[in-house]
Backbone as ProteinMPNN parsed JSONL, in Angstrom:
{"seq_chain_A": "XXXXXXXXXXXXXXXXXXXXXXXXXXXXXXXXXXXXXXXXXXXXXXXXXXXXXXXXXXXXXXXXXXXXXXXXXXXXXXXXXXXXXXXXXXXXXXXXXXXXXXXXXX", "coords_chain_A": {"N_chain_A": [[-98.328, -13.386, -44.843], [-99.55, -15.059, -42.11], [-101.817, -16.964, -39.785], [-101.419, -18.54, -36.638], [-100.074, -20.25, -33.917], [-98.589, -20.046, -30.809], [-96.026, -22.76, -29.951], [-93.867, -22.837, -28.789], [-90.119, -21.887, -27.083], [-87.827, -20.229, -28.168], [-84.321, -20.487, -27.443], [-81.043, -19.128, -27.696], [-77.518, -18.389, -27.488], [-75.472, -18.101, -28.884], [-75.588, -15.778, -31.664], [-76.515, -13.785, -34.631], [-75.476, -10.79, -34.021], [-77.5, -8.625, -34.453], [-80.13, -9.533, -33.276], [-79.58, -9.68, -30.779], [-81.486, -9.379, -27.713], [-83.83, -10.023, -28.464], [-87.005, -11.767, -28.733], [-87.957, -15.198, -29.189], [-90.327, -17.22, -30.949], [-91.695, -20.436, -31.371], [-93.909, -21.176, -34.088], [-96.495, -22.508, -34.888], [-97.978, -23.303, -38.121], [-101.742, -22.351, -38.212], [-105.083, -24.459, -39.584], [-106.996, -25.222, -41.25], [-108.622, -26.919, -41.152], [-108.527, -28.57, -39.224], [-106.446, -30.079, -38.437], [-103.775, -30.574, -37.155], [-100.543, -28.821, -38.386], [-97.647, -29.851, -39.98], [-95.572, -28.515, -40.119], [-93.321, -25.888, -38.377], [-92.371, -22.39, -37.435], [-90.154, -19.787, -36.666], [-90.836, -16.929, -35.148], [-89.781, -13.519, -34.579], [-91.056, -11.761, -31.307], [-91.918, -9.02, -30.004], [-94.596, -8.226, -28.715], [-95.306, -10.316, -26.525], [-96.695, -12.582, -26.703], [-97.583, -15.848, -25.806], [-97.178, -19.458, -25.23], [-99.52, -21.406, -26.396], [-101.006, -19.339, -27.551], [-102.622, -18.121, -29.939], [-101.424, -16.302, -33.435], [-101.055, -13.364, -35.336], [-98.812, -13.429, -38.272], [-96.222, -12.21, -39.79], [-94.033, -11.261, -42.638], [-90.99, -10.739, -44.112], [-90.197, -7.167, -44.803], [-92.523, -5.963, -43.778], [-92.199, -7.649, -41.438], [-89.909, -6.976, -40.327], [-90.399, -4.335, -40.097], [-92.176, -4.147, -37.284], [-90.748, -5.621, -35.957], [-88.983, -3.337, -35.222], [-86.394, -2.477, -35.91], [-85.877, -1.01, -38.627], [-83.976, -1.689, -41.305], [-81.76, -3.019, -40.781], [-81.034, -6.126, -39.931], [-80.844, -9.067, -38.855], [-83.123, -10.967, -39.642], [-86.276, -12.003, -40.407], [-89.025, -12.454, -39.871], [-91.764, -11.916, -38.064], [-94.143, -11.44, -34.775], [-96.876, -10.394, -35.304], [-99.188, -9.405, -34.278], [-101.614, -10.255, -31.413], [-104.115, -12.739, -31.427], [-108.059, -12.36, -30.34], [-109.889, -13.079, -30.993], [-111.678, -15.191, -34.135], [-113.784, -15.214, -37.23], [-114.656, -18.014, -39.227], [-115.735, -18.114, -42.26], [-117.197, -20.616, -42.676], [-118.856, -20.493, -40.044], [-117.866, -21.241, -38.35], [-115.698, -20.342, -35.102], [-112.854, -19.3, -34.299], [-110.916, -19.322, -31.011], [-108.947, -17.307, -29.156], [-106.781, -19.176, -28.09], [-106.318, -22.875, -29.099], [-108.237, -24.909, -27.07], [-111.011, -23.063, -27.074], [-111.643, -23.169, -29.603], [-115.025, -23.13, -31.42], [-117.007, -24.784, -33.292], [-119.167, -24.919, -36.072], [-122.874, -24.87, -35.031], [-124.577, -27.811, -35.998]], "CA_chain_A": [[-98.931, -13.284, -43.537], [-100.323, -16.456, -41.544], [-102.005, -17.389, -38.491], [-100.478, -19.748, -36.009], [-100.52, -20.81, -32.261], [-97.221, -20.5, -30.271], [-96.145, -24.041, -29.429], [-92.523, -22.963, -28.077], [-89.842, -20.431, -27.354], [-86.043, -20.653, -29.023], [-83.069, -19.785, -26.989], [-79.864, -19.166, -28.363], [-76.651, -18.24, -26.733], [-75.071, -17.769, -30.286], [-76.515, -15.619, -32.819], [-76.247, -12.823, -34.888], [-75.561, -10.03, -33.151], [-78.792, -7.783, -34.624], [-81.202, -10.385, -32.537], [-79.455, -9.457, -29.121], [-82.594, -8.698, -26.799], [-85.174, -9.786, -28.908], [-87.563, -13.004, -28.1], [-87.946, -15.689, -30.424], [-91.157, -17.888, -30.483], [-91.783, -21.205, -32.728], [-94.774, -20.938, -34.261], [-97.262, -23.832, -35.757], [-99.59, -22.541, -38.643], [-103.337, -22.842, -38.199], [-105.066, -25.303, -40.749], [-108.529, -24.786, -41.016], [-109.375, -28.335, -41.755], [-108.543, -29.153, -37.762], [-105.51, -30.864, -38.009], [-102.11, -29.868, -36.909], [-99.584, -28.525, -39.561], [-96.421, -30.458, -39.627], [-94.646, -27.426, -40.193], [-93.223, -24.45, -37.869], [-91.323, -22.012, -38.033], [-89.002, -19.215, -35.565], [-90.624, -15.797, -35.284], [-89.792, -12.511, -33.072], [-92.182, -11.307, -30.796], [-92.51, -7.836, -29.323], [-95.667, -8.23, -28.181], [-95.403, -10.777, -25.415], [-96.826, -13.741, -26.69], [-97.474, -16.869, -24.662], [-97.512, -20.355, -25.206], [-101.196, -21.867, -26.63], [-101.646, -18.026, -28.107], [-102.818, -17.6, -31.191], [-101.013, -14.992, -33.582], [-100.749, -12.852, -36.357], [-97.085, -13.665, -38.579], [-96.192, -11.129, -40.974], [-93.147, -11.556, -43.292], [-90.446, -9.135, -44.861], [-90.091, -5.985, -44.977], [-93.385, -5.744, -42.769], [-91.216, -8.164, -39.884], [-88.983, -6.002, -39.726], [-90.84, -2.802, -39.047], [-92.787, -4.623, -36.67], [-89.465, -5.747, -34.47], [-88.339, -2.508, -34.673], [-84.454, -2.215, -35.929], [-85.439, -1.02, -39.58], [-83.373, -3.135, -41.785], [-80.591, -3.777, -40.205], [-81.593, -7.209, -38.693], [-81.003, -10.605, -39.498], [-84.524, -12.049, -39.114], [-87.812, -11.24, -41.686], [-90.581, -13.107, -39.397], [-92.585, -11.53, -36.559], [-95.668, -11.401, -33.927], [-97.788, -8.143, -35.629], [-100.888, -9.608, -33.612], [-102.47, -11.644, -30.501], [-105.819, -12.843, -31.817], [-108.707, -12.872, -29.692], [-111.046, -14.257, -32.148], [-111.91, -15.235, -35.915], [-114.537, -16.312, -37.297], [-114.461, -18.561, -40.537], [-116.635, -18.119, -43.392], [-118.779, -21.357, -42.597], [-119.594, -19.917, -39.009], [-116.809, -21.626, -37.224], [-115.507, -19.213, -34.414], [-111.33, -19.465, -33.787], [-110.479, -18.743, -30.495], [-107.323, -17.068, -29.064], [-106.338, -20.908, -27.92], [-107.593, -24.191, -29.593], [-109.169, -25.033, -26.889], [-111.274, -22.077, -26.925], [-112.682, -22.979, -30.941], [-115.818, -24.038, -31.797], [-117.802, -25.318, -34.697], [-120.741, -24.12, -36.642], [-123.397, -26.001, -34.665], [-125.659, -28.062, -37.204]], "C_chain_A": [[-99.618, -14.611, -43.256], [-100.677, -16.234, -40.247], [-101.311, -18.412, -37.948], [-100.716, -19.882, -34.752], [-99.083, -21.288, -32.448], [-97.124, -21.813, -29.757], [-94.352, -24.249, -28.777], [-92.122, -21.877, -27.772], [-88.158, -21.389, -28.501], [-85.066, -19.85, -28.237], [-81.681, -20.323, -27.407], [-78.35, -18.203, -27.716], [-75.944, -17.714, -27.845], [-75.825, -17.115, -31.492], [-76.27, -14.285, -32.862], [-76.745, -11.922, -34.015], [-76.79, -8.542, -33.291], [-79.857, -8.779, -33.798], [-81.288, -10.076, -31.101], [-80.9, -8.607, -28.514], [-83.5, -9.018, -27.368], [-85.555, -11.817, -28.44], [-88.03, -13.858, -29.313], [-89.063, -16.928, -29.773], [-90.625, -19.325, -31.85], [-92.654, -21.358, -32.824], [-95.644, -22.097, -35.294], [-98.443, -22.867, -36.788], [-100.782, -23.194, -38.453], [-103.294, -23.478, -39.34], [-106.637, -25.082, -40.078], [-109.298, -26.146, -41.099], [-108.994, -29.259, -40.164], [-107.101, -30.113, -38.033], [-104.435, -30.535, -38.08], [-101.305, -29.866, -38.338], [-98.42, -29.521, -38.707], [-95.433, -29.787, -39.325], [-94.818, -26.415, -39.015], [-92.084, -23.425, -38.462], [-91.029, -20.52, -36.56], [-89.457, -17.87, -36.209], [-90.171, -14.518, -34.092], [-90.73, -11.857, -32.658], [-92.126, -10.205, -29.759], [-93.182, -7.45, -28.27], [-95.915, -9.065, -26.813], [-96.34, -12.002, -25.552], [-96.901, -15.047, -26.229], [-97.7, -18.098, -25.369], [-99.192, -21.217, -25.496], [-101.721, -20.483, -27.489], [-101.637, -18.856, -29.289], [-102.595, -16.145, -31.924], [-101.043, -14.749, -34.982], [-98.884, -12.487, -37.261], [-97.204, -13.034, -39.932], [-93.963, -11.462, -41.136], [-92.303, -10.71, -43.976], [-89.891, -8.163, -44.355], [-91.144, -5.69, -43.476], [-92.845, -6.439, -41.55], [-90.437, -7.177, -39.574], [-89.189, -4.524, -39.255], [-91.77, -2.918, -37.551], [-91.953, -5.063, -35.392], [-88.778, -4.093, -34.603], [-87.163, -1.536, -34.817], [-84.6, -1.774, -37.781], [-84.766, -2.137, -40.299], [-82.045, -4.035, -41.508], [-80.334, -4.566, -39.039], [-81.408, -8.315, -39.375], [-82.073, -11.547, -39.357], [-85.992, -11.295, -40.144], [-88.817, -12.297, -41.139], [-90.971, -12.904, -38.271], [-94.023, -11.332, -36.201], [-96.218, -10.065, -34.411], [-98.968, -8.293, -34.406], [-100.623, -10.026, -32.459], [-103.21, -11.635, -30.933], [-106.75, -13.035, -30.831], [-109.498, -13.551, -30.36], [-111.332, -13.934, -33.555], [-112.943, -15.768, -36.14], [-114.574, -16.613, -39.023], [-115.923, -18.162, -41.605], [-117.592, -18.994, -43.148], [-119.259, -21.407, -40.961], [-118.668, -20.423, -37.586], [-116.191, -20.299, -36.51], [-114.173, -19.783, -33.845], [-111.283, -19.186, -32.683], [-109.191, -17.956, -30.26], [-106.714, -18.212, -28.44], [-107.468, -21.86, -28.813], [-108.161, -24.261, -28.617], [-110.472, -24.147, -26.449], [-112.263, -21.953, -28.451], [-114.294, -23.17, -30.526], [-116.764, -24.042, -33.099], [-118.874, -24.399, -34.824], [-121.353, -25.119, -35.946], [-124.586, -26.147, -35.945], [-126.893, -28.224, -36.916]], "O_chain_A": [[-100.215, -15.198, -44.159], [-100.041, -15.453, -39.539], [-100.631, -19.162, -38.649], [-101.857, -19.537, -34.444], [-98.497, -22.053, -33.215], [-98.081, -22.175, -29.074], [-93.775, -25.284, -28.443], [-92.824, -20.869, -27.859], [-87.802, -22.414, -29.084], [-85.007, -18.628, -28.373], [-81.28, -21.486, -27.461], [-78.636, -17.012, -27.593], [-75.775, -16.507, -27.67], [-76.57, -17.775, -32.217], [-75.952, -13.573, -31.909], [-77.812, -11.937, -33.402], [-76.898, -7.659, -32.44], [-80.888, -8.136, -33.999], [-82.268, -10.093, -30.356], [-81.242, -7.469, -28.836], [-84.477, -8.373, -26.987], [-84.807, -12.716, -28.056], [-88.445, -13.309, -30.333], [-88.941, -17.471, -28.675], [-89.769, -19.32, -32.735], [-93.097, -21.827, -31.775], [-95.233, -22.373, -36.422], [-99.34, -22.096, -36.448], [-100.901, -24.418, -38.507], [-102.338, -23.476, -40.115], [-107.135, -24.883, -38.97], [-110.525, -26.248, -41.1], [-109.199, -30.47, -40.074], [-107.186, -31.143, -37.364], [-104.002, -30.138, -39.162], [-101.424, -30.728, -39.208], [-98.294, -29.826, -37.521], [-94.539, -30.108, -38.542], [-95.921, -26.052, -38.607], [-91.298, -23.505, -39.406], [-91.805, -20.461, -35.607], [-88.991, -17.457, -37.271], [-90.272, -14.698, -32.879], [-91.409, -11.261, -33.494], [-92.306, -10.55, -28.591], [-92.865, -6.758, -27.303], [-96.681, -8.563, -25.991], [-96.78, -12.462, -24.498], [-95.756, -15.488, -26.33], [-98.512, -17.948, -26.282], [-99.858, -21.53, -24.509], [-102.804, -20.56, -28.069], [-100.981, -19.853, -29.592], [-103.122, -15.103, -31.535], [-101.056, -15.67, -35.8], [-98.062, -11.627, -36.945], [-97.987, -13.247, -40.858], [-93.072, -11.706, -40.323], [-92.892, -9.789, -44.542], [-89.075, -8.285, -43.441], [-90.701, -5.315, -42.39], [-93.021, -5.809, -40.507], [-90.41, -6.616, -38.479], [-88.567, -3.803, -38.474], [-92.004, -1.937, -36.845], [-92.277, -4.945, -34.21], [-87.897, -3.879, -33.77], [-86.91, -0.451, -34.292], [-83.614, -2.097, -38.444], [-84.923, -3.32, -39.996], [-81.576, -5.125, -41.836], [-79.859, -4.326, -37.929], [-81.855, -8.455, -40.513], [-81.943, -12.722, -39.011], [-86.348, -10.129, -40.319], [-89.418, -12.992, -41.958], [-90.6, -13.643, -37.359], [-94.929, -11.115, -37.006], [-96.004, -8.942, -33.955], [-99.475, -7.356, -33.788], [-99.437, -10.253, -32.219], [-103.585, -10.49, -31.188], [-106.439, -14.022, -30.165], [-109.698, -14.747, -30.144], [-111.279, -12.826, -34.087], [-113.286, -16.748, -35.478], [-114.535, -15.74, -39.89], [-117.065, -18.01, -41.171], [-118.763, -18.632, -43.264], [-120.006, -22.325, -40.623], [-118.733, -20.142, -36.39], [-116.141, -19.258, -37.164], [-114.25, -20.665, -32.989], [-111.869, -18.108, -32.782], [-108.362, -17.95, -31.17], [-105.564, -17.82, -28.24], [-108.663, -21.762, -29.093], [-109.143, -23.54, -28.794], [-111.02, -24.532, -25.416], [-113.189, -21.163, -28.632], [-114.645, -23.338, -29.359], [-117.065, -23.017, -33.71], [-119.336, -23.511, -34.108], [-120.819, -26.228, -35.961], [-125.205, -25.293, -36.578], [-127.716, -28.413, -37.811]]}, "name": "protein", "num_of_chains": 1, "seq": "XXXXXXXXXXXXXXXXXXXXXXXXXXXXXXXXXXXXXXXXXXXXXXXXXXXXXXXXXXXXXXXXXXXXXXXXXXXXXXXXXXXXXXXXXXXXXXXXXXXXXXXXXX"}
């Protein structure tokens, strides 16, 4: 499971035919240390997800009950969440967009 913030969608014209109808985001993980991950990655989203969200990405077994189709699906990564807010251990407060964080004030 990870957090992340949608930073795309993915459309595909070609693709296994268990995906037909479903919505595919690309998803950046959070990094708690403020600076963009290099990495994304292509999950399905249910839920309706937008662009700048911040979400909850669940993996597996749990993706797949989460889109819906049992196991007969070619895809193990989906939206379980929207986040409205987190707050970190040293008092930092996540929003549901970056710009929407903010710091512990000192």
């Amino acid at each position: 499971m990870l957090i992340g913030t949608v930073v795309g969608n993915v459309w595909a014209t070609k693709k296994d035919p268990t995906l037909t109808g479903l919505r595919l985001l690309v998803i950046r993980p959070y990094t708690t240390d403020g600076k963009a991950s290099a990495e994304t990655l292509v999950a399905v989203d249910t839920l309706g997800a937008g662009i700048g969200e911040r979400v909850l990405v669940v993996f597996g077994r749990a993706a797949r009950h989460c889109i819906g189709r049992s196991h007969d699906i070619g895809f193990q990564t989906a939206v379980a969440g929207i986040i409205d807010r987190m707050e970190l251990a040293d008092g930092t407060l996540v929003g549901p967009t970056p710009s929407e964080d903010r710091t512990r004030a000192i």
